[in-house]
NURO-771097 format. One record per residue: x, y, z negated of N, C-alpha, C in turn. Coordinates in steps of 0.05 Angstrom, whole numbers, plus 32768, in hexadecimal, padded with zeros to 4 digits. Layout:
N
  n_X  n_Y  n_Z ca_X ca_Y ca_Z  c_X  c_Y  c_Z
    X    Y    Z    X    Y    Z    X    Y    Z
...
END
This chain:
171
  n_X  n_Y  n_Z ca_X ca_Y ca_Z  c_X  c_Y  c_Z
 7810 841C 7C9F 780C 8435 7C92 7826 8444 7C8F
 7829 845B 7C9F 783E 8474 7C9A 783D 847C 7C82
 7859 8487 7C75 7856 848B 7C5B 7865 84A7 7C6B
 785C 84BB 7C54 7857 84DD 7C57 7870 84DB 7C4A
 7885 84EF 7C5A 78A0 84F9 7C55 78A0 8513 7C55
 7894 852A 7C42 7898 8545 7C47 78BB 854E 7C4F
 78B5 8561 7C5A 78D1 8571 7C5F 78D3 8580 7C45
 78F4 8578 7C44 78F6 858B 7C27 78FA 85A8 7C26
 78EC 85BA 7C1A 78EC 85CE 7C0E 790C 85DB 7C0D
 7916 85F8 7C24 792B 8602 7C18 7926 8602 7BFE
 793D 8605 7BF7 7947 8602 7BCB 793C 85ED 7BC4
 7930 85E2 7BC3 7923 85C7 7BB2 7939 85B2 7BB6
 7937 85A6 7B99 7948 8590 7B8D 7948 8583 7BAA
 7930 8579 7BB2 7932 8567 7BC7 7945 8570 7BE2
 7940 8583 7BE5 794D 8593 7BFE 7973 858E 7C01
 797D 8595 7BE5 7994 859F 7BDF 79A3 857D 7BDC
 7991 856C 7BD6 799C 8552 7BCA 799B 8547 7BEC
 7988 8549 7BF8 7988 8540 7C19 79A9 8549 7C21
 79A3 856B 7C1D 79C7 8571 7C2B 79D5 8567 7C1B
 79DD 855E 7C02 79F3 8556 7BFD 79F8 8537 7BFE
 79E3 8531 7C0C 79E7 850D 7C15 79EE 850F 7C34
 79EA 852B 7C42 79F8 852E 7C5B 79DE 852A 7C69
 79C3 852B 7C67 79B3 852B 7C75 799D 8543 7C79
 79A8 8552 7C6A 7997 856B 7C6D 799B 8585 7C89
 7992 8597 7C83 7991 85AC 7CA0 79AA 85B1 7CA8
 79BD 85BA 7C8E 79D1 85C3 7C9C 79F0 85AE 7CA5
 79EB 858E 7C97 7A04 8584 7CAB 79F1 857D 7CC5
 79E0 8585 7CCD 79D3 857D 7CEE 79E1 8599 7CF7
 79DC 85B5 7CEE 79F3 85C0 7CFE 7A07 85CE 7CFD
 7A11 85D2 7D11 7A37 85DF 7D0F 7A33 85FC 7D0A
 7A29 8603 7CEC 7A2C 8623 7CE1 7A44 8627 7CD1
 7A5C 860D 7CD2 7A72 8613 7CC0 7A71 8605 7CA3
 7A5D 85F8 7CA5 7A5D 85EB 7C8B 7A6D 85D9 7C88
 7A73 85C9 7C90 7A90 85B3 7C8B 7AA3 85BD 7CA2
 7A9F 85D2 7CAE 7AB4 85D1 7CC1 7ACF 85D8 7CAE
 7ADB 85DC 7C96 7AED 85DF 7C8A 7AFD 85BE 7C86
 7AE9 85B3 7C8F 7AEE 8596 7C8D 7AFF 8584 7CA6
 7AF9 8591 7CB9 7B02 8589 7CD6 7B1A 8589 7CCF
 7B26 8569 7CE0 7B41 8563 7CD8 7B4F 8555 7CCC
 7B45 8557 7CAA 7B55 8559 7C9D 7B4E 8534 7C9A
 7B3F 852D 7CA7 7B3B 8509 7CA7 7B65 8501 7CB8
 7B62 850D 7CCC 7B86 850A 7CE0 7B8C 8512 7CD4
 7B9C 8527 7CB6 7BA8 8537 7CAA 7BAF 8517 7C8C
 7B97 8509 7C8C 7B9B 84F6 7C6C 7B9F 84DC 7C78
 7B95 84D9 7C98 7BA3 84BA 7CA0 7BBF 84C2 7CA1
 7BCD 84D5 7CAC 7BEC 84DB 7CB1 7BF4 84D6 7C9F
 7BEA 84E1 7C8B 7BFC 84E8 7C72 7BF9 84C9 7C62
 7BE0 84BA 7C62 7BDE 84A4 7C4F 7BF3 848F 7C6B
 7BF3 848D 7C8B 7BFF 847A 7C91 7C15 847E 7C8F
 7C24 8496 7C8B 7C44 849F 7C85 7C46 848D 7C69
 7C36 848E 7C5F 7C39 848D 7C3E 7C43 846C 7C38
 7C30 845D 7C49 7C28 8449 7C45 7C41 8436 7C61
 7C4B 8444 7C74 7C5B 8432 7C90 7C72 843D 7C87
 7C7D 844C 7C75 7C9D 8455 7C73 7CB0 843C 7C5E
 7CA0 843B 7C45 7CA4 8422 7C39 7CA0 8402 7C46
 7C87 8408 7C57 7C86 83E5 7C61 7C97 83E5 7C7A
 7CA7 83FD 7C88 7CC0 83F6 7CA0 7CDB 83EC 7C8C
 7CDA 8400 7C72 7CF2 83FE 7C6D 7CF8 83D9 7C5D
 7CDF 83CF 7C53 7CE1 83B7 7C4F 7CE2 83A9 7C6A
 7CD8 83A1 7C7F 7CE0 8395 7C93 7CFD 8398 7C9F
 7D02 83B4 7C9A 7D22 83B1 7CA4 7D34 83A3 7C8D
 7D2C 83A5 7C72 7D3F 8395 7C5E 7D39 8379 7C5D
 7D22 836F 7C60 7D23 835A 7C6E 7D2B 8349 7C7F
 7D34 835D 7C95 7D41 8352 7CAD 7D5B 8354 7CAB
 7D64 8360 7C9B 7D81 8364 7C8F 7D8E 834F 7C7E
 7D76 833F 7C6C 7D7B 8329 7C60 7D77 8312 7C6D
 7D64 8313 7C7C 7D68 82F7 7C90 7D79 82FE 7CA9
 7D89 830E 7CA8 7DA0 8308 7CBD 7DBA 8305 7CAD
 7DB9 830F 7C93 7DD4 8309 7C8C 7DCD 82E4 7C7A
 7DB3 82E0 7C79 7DA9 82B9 7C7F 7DBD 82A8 7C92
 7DB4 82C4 7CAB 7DBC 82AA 7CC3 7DD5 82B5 7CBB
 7DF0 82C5 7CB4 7E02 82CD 7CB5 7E1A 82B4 7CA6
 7E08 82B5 7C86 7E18 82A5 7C72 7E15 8282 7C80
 7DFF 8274 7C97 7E02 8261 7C97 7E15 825F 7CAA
 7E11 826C 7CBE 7E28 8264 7CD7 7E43 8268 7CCE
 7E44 827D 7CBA 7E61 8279 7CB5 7E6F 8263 7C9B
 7E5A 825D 7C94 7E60 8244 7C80 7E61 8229 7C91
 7E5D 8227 7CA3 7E51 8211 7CB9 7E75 8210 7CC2
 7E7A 8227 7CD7 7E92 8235 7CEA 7EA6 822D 7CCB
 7EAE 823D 7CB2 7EBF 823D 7CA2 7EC6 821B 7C9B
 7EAE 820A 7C9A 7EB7 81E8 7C8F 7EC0 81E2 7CB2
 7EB1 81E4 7CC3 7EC5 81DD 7CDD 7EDC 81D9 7CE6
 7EE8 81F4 7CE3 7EFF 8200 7CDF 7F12 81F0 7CCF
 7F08 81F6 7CB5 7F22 81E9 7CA2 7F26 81CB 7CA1
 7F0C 81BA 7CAC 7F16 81A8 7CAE 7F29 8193 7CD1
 7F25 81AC 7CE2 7F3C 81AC 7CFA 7F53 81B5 7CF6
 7F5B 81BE 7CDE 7F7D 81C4 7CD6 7F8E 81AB 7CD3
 7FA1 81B2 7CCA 7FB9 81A5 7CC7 7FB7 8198 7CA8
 7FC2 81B8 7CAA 7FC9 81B3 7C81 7FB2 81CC 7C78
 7FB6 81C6 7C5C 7FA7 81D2 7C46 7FAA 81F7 7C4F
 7FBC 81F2 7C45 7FBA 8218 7C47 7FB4 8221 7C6C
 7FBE 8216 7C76 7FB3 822C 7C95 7F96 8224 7C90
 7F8E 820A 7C8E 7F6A 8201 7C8E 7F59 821A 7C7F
 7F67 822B 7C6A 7F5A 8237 7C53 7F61 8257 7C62
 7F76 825F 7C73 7F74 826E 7C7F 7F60 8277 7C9B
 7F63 8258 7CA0 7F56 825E 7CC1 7F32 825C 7CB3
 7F2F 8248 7C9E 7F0B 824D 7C93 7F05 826E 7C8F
 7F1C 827C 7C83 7F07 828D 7C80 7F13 82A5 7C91
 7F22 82A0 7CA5 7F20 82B5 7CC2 7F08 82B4 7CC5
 7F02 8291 7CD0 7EEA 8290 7CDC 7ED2 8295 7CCE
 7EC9 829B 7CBA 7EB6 82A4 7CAC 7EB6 82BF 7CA7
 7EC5 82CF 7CAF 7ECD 82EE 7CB1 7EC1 82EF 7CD4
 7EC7 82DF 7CE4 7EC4 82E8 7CF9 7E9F 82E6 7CFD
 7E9E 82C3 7CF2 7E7F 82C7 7CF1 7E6C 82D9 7CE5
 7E74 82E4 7CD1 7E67 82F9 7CC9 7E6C 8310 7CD3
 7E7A 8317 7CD5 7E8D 8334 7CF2 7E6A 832E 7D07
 7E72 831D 7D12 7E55 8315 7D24 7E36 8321 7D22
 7E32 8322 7D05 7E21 8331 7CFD 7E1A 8341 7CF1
 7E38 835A 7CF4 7E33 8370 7CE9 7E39 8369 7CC6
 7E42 8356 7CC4 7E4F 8365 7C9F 7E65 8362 7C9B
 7E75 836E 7C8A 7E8B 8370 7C8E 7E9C 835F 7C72
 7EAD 8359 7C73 7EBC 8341 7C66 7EC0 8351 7C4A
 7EBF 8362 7C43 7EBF 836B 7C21 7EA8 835F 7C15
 7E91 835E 7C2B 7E6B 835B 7C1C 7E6B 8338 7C1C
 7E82 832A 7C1D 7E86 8309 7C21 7E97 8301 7C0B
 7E94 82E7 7C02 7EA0 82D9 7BF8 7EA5 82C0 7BFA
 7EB7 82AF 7C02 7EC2 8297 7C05 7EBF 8283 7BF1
 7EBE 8273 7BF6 7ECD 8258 7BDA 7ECB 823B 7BEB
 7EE2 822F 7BE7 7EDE 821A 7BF4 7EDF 81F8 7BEA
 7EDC 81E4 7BE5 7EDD 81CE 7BD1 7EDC 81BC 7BE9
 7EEF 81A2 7BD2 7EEE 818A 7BDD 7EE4 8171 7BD0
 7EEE 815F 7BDD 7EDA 8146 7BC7 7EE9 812B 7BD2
 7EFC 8125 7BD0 7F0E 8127 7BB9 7F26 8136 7BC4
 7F2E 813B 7BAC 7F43 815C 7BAB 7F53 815C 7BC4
 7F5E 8141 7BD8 7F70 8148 7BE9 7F57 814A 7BFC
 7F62 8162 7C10 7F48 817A 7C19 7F4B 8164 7C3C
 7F61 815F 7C3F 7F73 815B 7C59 7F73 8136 7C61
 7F6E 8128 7C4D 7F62 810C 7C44 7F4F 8102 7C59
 7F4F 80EB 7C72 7F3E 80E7 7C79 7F1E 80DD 7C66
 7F06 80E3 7C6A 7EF8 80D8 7C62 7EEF 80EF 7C47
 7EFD 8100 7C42 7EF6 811E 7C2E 7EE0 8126 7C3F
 7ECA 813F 7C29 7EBD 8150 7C34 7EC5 8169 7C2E
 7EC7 8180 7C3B 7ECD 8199 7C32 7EB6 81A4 7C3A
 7EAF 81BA 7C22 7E9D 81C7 7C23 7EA3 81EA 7C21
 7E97 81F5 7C2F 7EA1 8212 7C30 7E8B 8224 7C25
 7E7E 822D 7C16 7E6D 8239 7C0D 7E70 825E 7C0F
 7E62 826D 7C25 7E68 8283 7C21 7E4F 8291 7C1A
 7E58 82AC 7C03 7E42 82B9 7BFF 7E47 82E5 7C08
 7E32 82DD 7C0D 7E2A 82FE 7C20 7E19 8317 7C0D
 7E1C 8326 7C06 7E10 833A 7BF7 7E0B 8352 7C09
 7DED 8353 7C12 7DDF 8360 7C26 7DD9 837E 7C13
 7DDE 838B 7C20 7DDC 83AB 7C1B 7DC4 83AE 7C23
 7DB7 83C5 7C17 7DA3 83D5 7C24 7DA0 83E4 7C3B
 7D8F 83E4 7C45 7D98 83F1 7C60 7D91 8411 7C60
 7D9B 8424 7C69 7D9D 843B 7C70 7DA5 844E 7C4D
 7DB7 8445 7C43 7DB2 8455 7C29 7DDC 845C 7C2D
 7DD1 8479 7C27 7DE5 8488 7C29 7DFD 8489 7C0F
 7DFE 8479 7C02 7E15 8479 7BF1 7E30 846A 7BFC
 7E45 846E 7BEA 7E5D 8468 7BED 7E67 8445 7BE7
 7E7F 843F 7BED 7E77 8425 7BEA 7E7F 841A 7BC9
 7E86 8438 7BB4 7E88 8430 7B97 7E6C 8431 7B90
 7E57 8438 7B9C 7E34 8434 7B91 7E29 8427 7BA5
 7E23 840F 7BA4 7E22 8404 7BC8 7DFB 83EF 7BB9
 7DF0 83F1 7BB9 7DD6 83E9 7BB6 7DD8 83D2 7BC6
 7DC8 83B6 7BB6 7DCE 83A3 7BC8 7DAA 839A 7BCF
 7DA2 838A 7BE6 7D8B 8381 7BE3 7D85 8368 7BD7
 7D9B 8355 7BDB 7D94 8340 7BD7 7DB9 8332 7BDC
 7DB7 8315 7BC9 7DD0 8309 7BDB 7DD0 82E8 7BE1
 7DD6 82EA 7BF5 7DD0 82CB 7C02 7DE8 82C3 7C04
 7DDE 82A2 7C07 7DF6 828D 7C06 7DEE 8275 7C0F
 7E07 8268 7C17 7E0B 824C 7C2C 7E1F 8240 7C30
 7E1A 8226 7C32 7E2C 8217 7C2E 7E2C 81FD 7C43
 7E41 81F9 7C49 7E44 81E3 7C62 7E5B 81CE 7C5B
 7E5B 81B2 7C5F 7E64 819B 7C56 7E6B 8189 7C77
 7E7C 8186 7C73 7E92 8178 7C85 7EA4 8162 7C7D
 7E9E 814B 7C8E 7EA9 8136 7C84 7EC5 8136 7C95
 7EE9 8134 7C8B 7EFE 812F 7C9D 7F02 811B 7CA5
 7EFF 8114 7CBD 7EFF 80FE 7CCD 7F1C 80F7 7CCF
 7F18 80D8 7CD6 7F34 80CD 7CD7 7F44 80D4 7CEB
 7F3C 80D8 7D00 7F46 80E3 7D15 7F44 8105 7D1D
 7F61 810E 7D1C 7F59 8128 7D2B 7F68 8135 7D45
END
C-alpha cells in the first residue's frame, strides 16, 4: 500500500519548511537562490587550511630544529671526550675538547655562544691511565624564523649530552 504524499501548497507551512530543508522547488532550480553562496565552500577551506597548516609547519620545523641540535649536542659530546682524552696534558686536552665541540656543532648550523661546555673526571687526575672523562655539552635551540636581536633571542627548548671515556694505558 502507497501512502499519499500531496504536493505542498505555495505558502503553506509545509511548502516553506520543504525549501528550507533544501528540498523544495526552488533549490531544484538555478533562479539565484543560493547562487550568493557559490564559492564561498573554496573561500572557508583556504582560509580554515591557512589557519590550521601555518601553526602545524611552524611546529614541525621547531621540531626539527630540536632534534638536530639532539644529534648536534651528542656528536659533539662523543668528538669533545675523544679528543681530550688523545692529548698530552690537561690544558691543551681542555682546549682541543672544546675546538672540537665548536666544530661539531659548527656542523650543524649553531653557533658556539648557543653551547656550553663542562668537563669532569673521576678521579681528579684527568691524564691518569684508567680515569674517565666526561664532557657534557649543552645547546640552547632558538626558535626558528623570529626576527629579534640576539639581546631578546626566544629559545625552544635546550638539550644536553654527555659522553664518558675511559684513558687508556697506552697512547
Amino acid at each position: 500500500m502507497q501512502q499519499y504524499s500531496p504536493k505542498p501548497v505555495p505558502g503553506s507551512f509545509r511548502a516553506r519548511f520543504s525549501e528550507a530543508l533544501g528540498r523544495g522547488p526552488r533549490s531544484l532550480q538555478n533562479d539565484g537562490y543560493r547562487h550568493h553562496e557559490r564559492g564561498s565552500a573554496v573561500v572557508e577551506f583556504t582560509f580554515l587550511a591557512l589557519l590550521l597548516m601555518v601553526p602545524l609547519v611552524y611546529f614541525i620545523i621547531t621540531m626539527g630544529q630540536i632534534q638536530g641540535g639532539s644529534f648536534a649536542v651528542v656528536g659533539a659530546a662523543d668528538q669533545g671526550a675523544k679528543v681530550y682524552i688523545a692529548q698530552p696534558d690537561a690544558a691543551t686536552a681542555q682546549a682541543a675538547a672544546e675546538q672540537a665541540v665548536v666544530i661539531a656543532l659548527a656542523d650543524f648550523g649553531h653557533p658556539r655562544e648557543a653551547a656550553r661546555v663542562e668537563t669532569s673526571c673521576d678521579p681528579a687526575d684527568c691524564q691518569a691511565a684508567g680515569s674517565t672523562v666526561t664532557v657534557t655539552v649543552s645547546l640552547t635551540v632558538p626558535l626558528p624564523f623570529l626576527p629579534f636581536s640576539d639581546d631578546f633571542r626566544l629559545s625552544a627548548s635546550e638539550v644536553e649530552a654527555s659522553s664518558t671515556q675511559i684513558v687508556g694505558r697506552y697512547r
